[in-house]
C-alpha positions as CSV (number, residue, x, y, z in Angstrom):
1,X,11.1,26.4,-0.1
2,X,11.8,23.4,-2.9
3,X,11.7,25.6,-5.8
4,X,8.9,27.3,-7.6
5,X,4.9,26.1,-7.2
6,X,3.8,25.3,-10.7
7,X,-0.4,25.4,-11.2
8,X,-1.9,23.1,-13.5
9,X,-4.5,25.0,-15.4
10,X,-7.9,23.6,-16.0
11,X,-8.4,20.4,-17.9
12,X,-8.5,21.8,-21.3
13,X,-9.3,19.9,-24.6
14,X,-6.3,18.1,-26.2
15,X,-7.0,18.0,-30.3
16,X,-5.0,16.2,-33.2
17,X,-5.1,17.3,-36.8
18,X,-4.6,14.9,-39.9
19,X,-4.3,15.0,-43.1
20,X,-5.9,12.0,-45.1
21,X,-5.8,10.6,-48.3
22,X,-9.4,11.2,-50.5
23,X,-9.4,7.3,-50.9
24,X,-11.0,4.4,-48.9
25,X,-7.4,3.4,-47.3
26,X,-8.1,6.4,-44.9
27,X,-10.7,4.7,-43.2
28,X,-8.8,2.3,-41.5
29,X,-6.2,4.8,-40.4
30,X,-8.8,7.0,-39.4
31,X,-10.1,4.2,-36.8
32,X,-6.6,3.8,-35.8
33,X,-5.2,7.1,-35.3
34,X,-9.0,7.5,-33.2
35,X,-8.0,4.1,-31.0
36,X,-4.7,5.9,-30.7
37,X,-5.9,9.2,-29.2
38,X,-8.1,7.8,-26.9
39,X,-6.2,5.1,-25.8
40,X,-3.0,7.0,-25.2
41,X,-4.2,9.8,-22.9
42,X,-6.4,7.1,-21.2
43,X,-10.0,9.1,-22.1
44,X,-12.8,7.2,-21.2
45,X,-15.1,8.0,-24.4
46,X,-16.0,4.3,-25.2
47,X,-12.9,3.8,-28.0
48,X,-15.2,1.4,-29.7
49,X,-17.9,3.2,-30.8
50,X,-15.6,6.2,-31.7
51,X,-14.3,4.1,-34.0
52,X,-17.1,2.6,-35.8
53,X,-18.7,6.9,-36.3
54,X,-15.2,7.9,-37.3
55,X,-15.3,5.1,-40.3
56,X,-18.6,5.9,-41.2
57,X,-18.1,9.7,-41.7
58,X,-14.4,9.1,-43.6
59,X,-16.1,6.6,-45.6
60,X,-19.2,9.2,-46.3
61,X,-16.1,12.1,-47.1
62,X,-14.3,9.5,-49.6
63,X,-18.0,8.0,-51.1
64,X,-20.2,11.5,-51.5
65,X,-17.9,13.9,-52.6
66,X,-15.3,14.2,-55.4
67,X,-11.8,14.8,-56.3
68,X,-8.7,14.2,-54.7
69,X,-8.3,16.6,-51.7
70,X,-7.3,15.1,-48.9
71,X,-9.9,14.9,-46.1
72,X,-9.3,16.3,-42.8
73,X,-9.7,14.1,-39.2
74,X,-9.6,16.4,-36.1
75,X,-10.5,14.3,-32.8
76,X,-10.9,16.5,-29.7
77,X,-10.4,15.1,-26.2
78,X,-13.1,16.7,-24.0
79,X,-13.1,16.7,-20.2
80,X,-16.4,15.0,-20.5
81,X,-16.1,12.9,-23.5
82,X,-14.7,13.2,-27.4
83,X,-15.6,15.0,-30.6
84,X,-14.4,13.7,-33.8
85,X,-14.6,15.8,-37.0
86,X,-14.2,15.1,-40.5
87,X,-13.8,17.9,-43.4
88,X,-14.0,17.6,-47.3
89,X,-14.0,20.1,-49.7
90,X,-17.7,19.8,-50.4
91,X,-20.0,22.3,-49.0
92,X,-22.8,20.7,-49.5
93,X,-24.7,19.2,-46.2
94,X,-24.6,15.6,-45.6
95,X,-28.4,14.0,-46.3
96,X,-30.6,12.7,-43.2
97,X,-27.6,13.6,-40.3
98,X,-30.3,15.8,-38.2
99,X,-33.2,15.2,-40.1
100,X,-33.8,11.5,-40.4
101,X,-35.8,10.1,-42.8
102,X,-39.2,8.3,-42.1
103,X,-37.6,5.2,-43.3
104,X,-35.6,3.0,-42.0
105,X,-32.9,1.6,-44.3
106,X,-33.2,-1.3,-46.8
107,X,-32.2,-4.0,-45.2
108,X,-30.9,-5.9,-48.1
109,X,-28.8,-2.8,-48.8
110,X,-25.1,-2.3,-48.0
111,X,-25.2,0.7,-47.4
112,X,-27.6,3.6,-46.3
113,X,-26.8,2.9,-42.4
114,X,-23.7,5.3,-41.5
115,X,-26.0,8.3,-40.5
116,X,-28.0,6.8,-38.5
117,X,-25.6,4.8,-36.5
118,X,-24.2,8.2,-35.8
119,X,-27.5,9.6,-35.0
120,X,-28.0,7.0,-32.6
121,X,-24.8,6.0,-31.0
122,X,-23.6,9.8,-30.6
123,X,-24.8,12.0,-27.3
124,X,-24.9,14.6,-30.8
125,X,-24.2,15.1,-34.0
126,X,-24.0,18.0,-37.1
127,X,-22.3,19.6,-39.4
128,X,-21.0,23.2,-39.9
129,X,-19.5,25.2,-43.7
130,X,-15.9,25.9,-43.5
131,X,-13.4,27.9,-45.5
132,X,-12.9,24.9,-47.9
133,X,-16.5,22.7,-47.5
134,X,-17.7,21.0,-44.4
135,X,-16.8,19.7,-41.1
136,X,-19.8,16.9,-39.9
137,X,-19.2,15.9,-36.8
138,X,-20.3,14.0,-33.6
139,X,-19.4,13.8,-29.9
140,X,-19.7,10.8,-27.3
141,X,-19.6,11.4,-23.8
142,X,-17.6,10.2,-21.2
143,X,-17.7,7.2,-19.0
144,X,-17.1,5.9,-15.9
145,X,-13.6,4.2,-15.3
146,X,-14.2,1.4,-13.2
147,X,-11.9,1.5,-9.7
């Protein structure tokens, strides 16, 4: 014999959990430390679009709710894909995440297009009440590596 067998247990989720500042400067180092995560273990959730949701859910946290706690970002590698959460202090829901409107944004808006880009590009979406406010989240599946 070598030496001991070790066993790999299953693939398990991996998670990371930061602290952000209640300002817009975290939304850029939300879609970094996302890039990061992804990118470092190699996942193959498409790093793009987990990006672009992640900004639009920090920049929801910073925009529709008040004061100066900081904001919580907790991305979970799945073994089929990612789930990236946000939580605020505010317990109140976010508007139109699983109940769209029957609208469709103004286009000559700037804004009034976050939640339904993560409507649409997510595999799902929601949000849940914590000890402290909310967590919304969404999740994007795997993909394919090519060979």
């Amino acid at each position: 014999m070598n030496g001991p067998v070790v066993h790999e247990p299953p693939a398990a989720s991996t998670s990371w959990r930061v602290a952000l500042p209640h300002t817009a400067a975290a939304v850029p180092v939300a879609r970094a430390l996302v890039r990061t995560a992804l990118a470092e273990r190699e996942h193959a959730a498409d790093c793009d679009t987990a990006e672009l949701l992640t900004a639009e859910l920090v920049a929801n946290a910073v925009e529709h709710t008040s004061g100066s706690t900081p904001i919580e970002l907790v991305v979970r590698l799945l073994p089929a894909g990612c789930q990236v959460e946000v939580h605020d202090a505010d317990p109140e829901p976010p508007g139109e995440l699983t109940r769209p409107s029957l609208g469709m944004p103004d286009p000559w808006q700037e804004n009034g297009r976050g939640l339904l880009l993560i409507r649409t590009l997510s595999s799902s979406c929601g949000h849940r009440p914590t000890e402290s406010g909310k967590a919304v989240w969404f999740r994007l599946p795997g993909q394919r590596r090519p060979v």
